[in-house]
C-alpha positions in Angstrom: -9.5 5.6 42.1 -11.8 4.2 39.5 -10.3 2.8 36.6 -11.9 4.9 33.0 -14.4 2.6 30.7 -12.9 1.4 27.7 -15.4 3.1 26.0 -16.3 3.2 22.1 -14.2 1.7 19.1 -15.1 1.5 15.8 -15.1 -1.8 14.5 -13.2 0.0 11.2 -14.4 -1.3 7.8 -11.7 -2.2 5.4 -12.2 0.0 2.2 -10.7 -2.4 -1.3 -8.9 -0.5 -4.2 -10.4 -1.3 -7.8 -8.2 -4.3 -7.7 -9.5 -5.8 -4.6 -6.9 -4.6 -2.9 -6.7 -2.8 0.7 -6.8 0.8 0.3 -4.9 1.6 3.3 -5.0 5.3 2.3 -8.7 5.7 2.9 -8.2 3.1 5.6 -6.0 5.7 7.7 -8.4 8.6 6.7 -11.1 6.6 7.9 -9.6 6.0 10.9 -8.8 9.3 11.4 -12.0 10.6 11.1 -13.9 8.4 13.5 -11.7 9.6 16.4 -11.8 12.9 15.3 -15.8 12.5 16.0 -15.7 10.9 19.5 -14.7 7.4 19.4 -11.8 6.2 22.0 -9.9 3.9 20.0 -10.5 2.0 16.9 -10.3 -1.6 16.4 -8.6 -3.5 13.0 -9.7 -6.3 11.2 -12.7 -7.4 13.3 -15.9 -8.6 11.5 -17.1 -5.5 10.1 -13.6 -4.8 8.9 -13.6 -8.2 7.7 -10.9 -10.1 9.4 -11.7 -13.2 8.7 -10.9 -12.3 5.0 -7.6 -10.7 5.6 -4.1 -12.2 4.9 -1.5 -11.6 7.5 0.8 -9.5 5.2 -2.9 -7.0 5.0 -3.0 -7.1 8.7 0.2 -5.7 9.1 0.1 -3.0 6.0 -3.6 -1.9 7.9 -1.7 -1.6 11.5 1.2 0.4 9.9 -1.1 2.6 7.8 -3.5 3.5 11.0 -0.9 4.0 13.2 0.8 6.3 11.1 -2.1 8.6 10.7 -3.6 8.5 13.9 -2.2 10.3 17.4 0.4 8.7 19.2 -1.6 8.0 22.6 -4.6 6.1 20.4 -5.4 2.7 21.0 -5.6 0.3 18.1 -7.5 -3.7 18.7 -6.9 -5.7 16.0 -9.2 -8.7 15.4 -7.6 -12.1 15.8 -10.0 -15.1 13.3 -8.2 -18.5 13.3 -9.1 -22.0 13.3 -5.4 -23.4 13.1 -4.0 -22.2 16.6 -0.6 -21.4 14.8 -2.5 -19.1 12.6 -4.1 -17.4 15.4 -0.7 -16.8 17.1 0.9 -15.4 13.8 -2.1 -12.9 13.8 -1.8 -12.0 17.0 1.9 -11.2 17.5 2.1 -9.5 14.2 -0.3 -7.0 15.6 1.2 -6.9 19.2 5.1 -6.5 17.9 3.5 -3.6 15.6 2.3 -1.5 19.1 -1.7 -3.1 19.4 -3.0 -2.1 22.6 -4.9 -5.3 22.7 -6.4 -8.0 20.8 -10.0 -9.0 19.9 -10.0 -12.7 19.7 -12.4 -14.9 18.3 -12.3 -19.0 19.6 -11.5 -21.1 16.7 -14.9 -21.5 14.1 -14.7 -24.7 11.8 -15.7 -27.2 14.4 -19.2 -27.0 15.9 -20.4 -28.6 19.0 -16.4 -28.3 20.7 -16.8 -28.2 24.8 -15.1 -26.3 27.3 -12.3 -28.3 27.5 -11.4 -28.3 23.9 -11.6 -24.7 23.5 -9.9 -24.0 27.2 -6.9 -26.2 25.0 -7.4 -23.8 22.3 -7.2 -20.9 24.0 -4.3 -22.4 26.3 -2.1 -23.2 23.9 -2.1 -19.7 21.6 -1.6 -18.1 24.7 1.7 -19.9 25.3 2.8 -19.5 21.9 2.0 -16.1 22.1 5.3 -14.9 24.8 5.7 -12.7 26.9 4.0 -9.8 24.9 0.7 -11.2 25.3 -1.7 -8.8 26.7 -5.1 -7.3 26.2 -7.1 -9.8 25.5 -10.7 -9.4 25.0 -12.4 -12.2 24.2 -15.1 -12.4 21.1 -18.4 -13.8 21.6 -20.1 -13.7 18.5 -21.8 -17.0 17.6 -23.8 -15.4 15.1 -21.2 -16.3 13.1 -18.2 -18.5 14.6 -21.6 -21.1 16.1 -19.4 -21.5 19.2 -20.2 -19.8 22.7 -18.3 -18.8 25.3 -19.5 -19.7 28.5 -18.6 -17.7 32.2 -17.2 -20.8 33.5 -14.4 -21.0 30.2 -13.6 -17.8 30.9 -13.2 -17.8 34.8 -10.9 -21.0 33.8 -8.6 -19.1 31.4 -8.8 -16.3 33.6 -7.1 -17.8 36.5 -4.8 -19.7 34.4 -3.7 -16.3 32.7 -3.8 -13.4 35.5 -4.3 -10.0 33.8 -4.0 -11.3 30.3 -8.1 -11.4 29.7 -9.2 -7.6 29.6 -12.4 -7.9 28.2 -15.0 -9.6 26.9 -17.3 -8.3 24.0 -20.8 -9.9 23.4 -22.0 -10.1 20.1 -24.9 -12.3 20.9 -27.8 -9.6 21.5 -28.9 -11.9 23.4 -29.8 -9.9 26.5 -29.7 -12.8 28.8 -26.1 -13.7 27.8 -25.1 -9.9 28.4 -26.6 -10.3 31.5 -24.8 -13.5 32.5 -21.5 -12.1 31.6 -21.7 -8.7 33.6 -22.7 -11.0 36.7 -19.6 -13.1 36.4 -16.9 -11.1 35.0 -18.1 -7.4 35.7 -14.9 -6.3 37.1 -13.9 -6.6 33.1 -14.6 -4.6 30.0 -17.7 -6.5 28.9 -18.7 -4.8 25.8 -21.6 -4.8 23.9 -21.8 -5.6 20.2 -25.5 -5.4 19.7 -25.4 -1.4 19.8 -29.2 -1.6 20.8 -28.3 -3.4 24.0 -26.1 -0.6 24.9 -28.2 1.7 27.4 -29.3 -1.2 29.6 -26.1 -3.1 29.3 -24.2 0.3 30.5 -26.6 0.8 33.5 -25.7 -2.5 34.7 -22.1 -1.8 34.6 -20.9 -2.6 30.8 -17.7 -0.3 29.6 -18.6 0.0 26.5 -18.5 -1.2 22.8 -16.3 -2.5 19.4 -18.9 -1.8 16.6 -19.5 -1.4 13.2 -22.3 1.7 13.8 -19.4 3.5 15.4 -17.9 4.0 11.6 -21.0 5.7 10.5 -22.2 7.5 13.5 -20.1 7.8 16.3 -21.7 11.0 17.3 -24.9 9.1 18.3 -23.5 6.4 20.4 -20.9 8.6 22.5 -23.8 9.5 24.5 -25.0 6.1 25.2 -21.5 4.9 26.6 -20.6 8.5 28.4 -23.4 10.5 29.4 -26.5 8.1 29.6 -28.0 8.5 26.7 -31.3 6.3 25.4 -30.2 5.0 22.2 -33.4 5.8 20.4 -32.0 6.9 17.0 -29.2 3.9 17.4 -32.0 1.3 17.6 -33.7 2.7 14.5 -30.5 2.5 12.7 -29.3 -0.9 14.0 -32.6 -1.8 12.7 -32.5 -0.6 9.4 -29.3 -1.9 9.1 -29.7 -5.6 10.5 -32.8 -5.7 7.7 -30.0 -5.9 5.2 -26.9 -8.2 4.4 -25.1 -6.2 7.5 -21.6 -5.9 6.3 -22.3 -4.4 2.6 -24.9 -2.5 4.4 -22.4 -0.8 6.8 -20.1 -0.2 3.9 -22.7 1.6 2.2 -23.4 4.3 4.8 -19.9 5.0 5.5 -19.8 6.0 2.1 -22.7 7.6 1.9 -22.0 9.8 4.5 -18.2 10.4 2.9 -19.5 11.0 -0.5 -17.2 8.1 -1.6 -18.6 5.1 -3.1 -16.0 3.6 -3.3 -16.1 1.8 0.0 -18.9 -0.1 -0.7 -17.0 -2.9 -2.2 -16.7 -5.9 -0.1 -14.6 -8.9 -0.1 -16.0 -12.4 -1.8 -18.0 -14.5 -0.5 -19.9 -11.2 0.6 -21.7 -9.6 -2.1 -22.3 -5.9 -2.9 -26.2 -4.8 -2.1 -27.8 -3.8 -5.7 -28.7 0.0 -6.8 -32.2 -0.7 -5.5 -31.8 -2.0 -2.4 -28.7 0.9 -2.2 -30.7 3.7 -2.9 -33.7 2.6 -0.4 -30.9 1.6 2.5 -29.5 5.4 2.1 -33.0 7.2 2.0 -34.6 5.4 5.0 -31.4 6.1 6.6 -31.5 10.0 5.7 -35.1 9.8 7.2 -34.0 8.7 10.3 -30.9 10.6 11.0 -33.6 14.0 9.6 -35.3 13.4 13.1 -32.2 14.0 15.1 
């Protein structure tokens, strides 16, 4: 029997209260919502939610406030973003004694230039502290932003040390090649695509899907893509629009754009808000787009 694709999660931005607070009521509506059009499960506290911003008391008012508002049977990823291993393995067993299905996890991010072996070490040692409810793991590639890679042989390394804990793998490179490389040497995993413009090819060569940030703003379009085949022509013309901006803020935006609630636009310092220009041009080109549909 085949095993089902993992499918599509929305990388679920986290909306702030006037105070700077997490608004976990819109959160859970949000949530909500984006399974309610078509995504499989939704994902906590990964970079467009961002997780790297998030104290661990947040994390677990998010996973409560989703979980609560969402059916039973969902799956919920939460984001795991740690330098300091112990850090990583507070995360990470906050969200698995809460119910997560499975955990995103970035390698640590302060240190650049760390090999194999240091990060195999890494890796090693948050699983152990981790216990015996470790599970689900789907490694983060995303060195847009963390500036460290992870390579096949790493991951065949931790793989054999840890049977059946390593799930996935999601690539955030959009680097076509590395897809490529990944699907060759761990294909009998999840390897999921965070480049949403990737997505058609990557899923004719045997990708399960994707954790993104375009599945909070139009889930409906990318469905398609992961279940049924489809091209991906109006996702590229979004991705693109959106990638022309400050990504983040930009995402924010068209969430609440699309929710008639501007109140999710605000994001979390050092990020900065887009201006009422750039705002109003981000929204009409992406009317325009989604008016071909």
């Amino acid at each position: 029997m085949t095993k089902p694709i993992f499918g599509l999660s929305a990388a679920l931005v986290t909306p702030y209260t006037a105070s700077g607070a997490v608004d976990l009521a819109k959160l859970a509506r949000h949530a909500a919502a984006v399974l309610a059009r078509g995504c499989d499960s939704v994902t906590l506290c990964g970079t467009t939610g961002e997780g790297f911003g998030l104290s661990l008391d947040e994390r677990k008012a998010m996973y409560n406030a989703v979980s609560q508002s969402v059916p039973a049977d969902t799956r919920i990823q939460v984001g795991i973003m740690a330098s300091a291993i112990d850090d990583a393995v507070a995360q990470s067993q906050a969200a698995l004694n809460a119910g997560a299905a499975g955990l995103l996890m970035a390698p640590p991010f302060y240190l650049k230039g760390v090999d194999d072996d240091g990060l195999y070490s890494w890796f090693n040692q948050v699983f152990e502290r981790i216990g015996a409810k470790l599970r689900g793991v789907i490694l983060y590639h995303i060195p847009g932003q963390t500036a460290v890679a992870l390579s096949p042989e790493l991951i065949a390394r931790l793989r054999k040390a840890w049977p059946g804990v390593i799930t996935g793998i999601k690539d955030s490179s959009g680097d076509w090649a590395t897809a490529e490389r990944y699907l060759a040497s761990h294909g009998d995993l999840s390897v999921l695509i965070g480049d949403e413009r990737l997505l058609p090819r990557a899923m004719a060569k045997g990708a399960e899907g994707s954790i993104c940030g375009l599945a909070n703003i139009t889930p409906e379009l990318l469905v398609p893509v992961i279940h049924s085949g489809g091209d991906g022509r109006l996702v590229t013309e979004i991705v693109d629009l959106i990638v022309a901006n400050p990504v983040m803020p930009a995402v924010k935006i068209l969430v609440g754009h699309l929710a008639h609630d501007a109140g999710f636009d605000a994001v979390r310092a050092p990020l900065s808000e887009l201006g009422a220009e750039r705002k109003s041009k981000l929204v009409e080109a992406f009317d325009a787009i989604m008016a071909t549909a």
